[in-house]
C-alpha positions in Angstrom: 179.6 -115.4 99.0 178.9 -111.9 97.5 181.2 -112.4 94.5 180.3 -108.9 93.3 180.9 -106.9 96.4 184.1 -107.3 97.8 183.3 -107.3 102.3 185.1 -106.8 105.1 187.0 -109.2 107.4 186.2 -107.6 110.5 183.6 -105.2 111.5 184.2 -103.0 114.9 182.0 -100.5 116.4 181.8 -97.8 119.0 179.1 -98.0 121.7 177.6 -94.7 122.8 176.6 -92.4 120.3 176.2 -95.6 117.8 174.4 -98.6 119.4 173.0 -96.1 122.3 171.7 -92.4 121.3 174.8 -90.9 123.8 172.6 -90.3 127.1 173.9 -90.9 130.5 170.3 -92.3 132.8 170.8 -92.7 136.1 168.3 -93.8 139.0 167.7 -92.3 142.0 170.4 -94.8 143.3 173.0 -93.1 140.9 172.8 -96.3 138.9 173.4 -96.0 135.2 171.4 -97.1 132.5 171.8 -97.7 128.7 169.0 -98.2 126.0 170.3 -100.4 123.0 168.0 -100.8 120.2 167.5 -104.4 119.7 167.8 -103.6 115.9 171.5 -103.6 116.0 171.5 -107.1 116.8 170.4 -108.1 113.1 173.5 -106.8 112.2 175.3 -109.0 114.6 173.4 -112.0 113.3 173.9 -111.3 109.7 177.7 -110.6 110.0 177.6 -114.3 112.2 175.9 -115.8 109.4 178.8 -114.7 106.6 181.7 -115.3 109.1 182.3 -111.5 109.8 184.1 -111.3 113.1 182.7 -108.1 115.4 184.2 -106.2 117.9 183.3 -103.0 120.6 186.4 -100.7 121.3 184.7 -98.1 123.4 185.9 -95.1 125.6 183.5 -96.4 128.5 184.4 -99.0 131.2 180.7 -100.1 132.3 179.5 -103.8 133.2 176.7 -102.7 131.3 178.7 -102.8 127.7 180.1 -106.2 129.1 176.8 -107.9 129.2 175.5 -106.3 126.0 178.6 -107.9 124.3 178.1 -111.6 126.2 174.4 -111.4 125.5 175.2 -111.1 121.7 178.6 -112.9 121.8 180.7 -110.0 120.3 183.6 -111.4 119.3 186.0 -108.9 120.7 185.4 -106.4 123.1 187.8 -103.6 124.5 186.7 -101.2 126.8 188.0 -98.3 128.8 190.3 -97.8 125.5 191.9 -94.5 125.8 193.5 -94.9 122.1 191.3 -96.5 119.6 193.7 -96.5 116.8 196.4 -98.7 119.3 193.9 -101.2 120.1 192.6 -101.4 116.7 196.5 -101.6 114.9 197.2 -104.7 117.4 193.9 -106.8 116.9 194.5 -106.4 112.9 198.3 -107.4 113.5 197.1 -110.5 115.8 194.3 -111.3 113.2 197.1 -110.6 110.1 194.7 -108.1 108.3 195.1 -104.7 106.8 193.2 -101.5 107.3 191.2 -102.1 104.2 190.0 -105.2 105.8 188.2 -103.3 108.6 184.8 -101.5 108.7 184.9 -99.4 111.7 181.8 -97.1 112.7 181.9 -94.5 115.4 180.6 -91.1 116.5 182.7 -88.6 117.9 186.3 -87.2 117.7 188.3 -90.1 119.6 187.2 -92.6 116.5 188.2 -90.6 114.1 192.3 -91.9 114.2 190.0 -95.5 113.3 187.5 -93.9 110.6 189.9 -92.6 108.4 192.0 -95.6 107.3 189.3 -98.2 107.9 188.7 -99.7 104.5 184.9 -98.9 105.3 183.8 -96.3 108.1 180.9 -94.8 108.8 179.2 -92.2 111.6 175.7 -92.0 112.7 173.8 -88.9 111.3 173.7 -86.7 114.1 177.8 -87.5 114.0 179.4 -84.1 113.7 180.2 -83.3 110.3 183.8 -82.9 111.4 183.9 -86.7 112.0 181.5 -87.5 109.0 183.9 -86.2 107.3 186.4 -88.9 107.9 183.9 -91.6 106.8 183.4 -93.8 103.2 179.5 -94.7 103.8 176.8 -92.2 104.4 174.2 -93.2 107.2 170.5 -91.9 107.7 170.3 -93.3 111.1 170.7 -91.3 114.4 173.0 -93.1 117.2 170.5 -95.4 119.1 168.5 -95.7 116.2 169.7 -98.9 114.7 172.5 -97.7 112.7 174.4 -100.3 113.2 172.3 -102.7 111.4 171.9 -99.9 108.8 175.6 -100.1 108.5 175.9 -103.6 108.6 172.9 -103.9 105.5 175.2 -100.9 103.4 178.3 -102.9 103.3 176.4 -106.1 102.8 174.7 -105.1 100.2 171.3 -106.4 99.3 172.7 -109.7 97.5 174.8 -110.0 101.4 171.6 -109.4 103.3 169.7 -112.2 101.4 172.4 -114.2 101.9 172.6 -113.9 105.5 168.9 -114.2 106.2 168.8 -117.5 104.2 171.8 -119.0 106.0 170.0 -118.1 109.5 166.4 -119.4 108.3 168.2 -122.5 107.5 170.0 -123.0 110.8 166.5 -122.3 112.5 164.8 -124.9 110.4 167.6 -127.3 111.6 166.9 -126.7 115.4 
């Protein structure tokens, strides 16, 4: 698997500001909405497809994050986290890996603890530099633009993303 690139062994992510562009809809009702580009889920499926574990640890406590995460069966999900850094530090002890292990990409100032020890971190590009500047991978995409699957496809590499597309093509041939 990618013998030239070395890859993470888990791969967490913020939600707004990085899968959504940030904005809070609501209906007349006072419901809340979300828009998730559908993109992002490539990145899910190629990390599935080279046995990359992925997580949400988001600041938000909303049954709409839940069912984003059971519709793509994220592997972990922790919401309503005050501190990032806690929740991340425990799920790499209960999983016995090190920061360098993790890829982490968020937006704003509560991710930063995460992005600057994450072996590979990244913020959208309408981040503000002040948390950009706590990241190892440069992204072109905005929050809710697919930037997740950008940074998914950066860490993988082009040799990664291959591999992942063949290993899906050839578990849809076998259905």
């Amino acid at each position: 698997m990618c013998a030239s690139r070395r890859l993470p062994k888990l791969i967490l992510t913020d939600i707004d500001g990085v899968w959504t562009d940030g904005g809070m809809y609501y209906t007349e009702n006072g419901d809340e909405l979300k828009k998730f580009n559908t993109s992002d889920s490539a990145g899910i499926i190629f990390c599935r497809m080279l046995d990359i574990p992925v997580g949400i640890v988001t600041g938000e406590d909303t049954r709409l994050v839940e069912r984003r995460a059971e519709k793509l069966k994220i592997d972990y999900l922790f919401k309503g986290v005050r501190n990032k850094r806690r929740i991340v530090e425990e799920l790499l002890g209960k999983l016995n890996l090190e920061w360098d292990d993790l890829a982490y990409i968020g937006d704003d100032i509560n991710d930063i603890d995460v992005l600057k020890d994450a072996g590979f971190s990244a913020a959208p590009s309408d981040a503000p530099e002040y948390v950009k500047e706590y990241t190892s991978i440069e992204l072109s995409k905005k929050g809710g633009d697919g930037v997740f699957r950008e940074f998914v496809e950066k860490i993988l590499g082009k040799e990664g993303v291959n591999q992942a597309i063949e290993r899906f093509r050839e578990l849809m041939a076998s259905r």
